[in-house]
C-alpha positions, 0 to 999 in steps of 0.5 A: 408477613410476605405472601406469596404473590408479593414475593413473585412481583419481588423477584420479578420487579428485581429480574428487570432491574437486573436485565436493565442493568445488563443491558446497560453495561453492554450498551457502555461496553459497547460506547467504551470500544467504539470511543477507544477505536476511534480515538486509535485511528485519529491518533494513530493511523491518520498520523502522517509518515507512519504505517499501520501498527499491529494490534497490542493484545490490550488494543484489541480487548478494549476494541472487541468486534472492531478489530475485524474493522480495524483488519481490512485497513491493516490488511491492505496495507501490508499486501500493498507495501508487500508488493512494492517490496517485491516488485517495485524495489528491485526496479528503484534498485537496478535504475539507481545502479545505473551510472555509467554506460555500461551499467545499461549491459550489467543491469539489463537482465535484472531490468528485464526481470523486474519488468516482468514483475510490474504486471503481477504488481498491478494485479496484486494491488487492484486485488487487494483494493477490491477485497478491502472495498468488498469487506468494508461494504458489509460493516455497519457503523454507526455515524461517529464511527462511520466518519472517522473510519472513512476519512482512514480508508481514504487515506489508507486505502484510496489514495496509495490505490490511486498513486499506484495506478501511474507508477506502474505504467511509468516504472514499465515505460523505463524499464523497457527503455533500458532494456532495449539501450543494454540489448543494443549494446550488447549487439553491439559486441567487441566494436563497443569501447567504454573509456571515462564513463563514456561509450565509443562506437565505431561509427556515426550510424551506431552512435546515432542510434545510441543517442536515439535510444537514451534520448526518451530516458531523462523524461521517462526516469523523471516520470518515474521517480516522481510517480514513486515519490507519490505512492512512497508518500501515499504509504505512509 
């Protein structure tokens, strides 16, 4: 017959195996959200050419507290591709639209625009650059994690910052240029005539200072497309 104080040390000896058993669980549940986040960003978000996916419902269930991790990467991300969409597409657009001489007059207010926008750009991306730095100098990962996840911020974060930092310079260089060419031929009025894809002025002096103004062009669109080509690149 069992006594009383054999019962106690019964009951007691069961609650710690429950409390370890407990523990154990969260400790694997833990392990088990840690392993499947980073197999995500190995599989996923260091694949090249692809931008980051949104979290399935199931995704963020099986990574639990990780997916606060997980949404500083997302986050700048979507504000950075936001931002080249808003202010770096219309000046791809307006450039790419320009063929012949008098497109430098049809695009020039656009141009102008456009320019205007490549500050807010800058300042959007070196925001959302300095939000992302702030939130991930607060996460405490563990080695295996820590790792991985800082080879995807560099990726993701680091380099399209850095790729940026040249295009917006360049994309303002040309921007201006065309702008003063399509200003000079405005000024320019009734004494300019297009024929053939081709501009006529009425003197030598005019002709000149045509020729002076597109002259920088080849170079400066040259370093633009190349800047674009990188942050494109750096974005995927």
């Amino acid at each position: 017959m069992a006594t009383g104080k054999s019962c106690s040390r019964w009951f007691a000896s069961l609650a710690a195996l429950l409390m370890v058993v407990s523990l154990s669980g969260c400790f694997d549940k833990e392990g088990d959200q840690r392993k499947a986040f980073i197999d995500f960003l190995q599989n996923t978000a260091m694949r090249s050419g692809e931008r980051l996916p949104t979290l399935t419902t199931d995704q963020k269930k099986q990574f639990g507290p990780l997916v606060s991790d997980y949404a500083i990467l997302y986050g700048f991300s979507q504000q950075v591709s936001q931002a080249m969409d808003d202010g770096m597409k219309p000046v791809v657009d307006s450039v790419n639209s320009i063929r012949v001489p008098q497109d430098y007059l049809t695009q020039r207010d656009a141009l102008r625009q456009a320019n205007g926008s490549l500050n807010v750009l800058g300042q959007q991306v070196q925001n959302a650059k300095m939000q992302a730095d702030s939130a991930r100098s607060t996460l405490k990962q563990p080695d295996d994690l820590k790792t991985v996840y800082d080879q995807v911020y560099q990726k993701v974060v680091t380099a399209p910052a850095n790729a940026m930092a040249p295009l917006i310079p360049a994309a303002q260089t040309l921007t201006q240029q065309l702008v003063q060419v399509g200003d000079f031929i405005q000024q320019q009025n009734d004494q300019v005539s297009f024929t053939s894809g081709g501009i006529q002025f009425p003197t030598s002096q005019q002709a000149s200072q045509y020729n002076s103004l597109i002259g920088p062009l080849a170079s400066q669109h040259q370093a633009f497309m190349q800047a674009y080509g990188s942050a494109q690149k750096a974005l995927q």
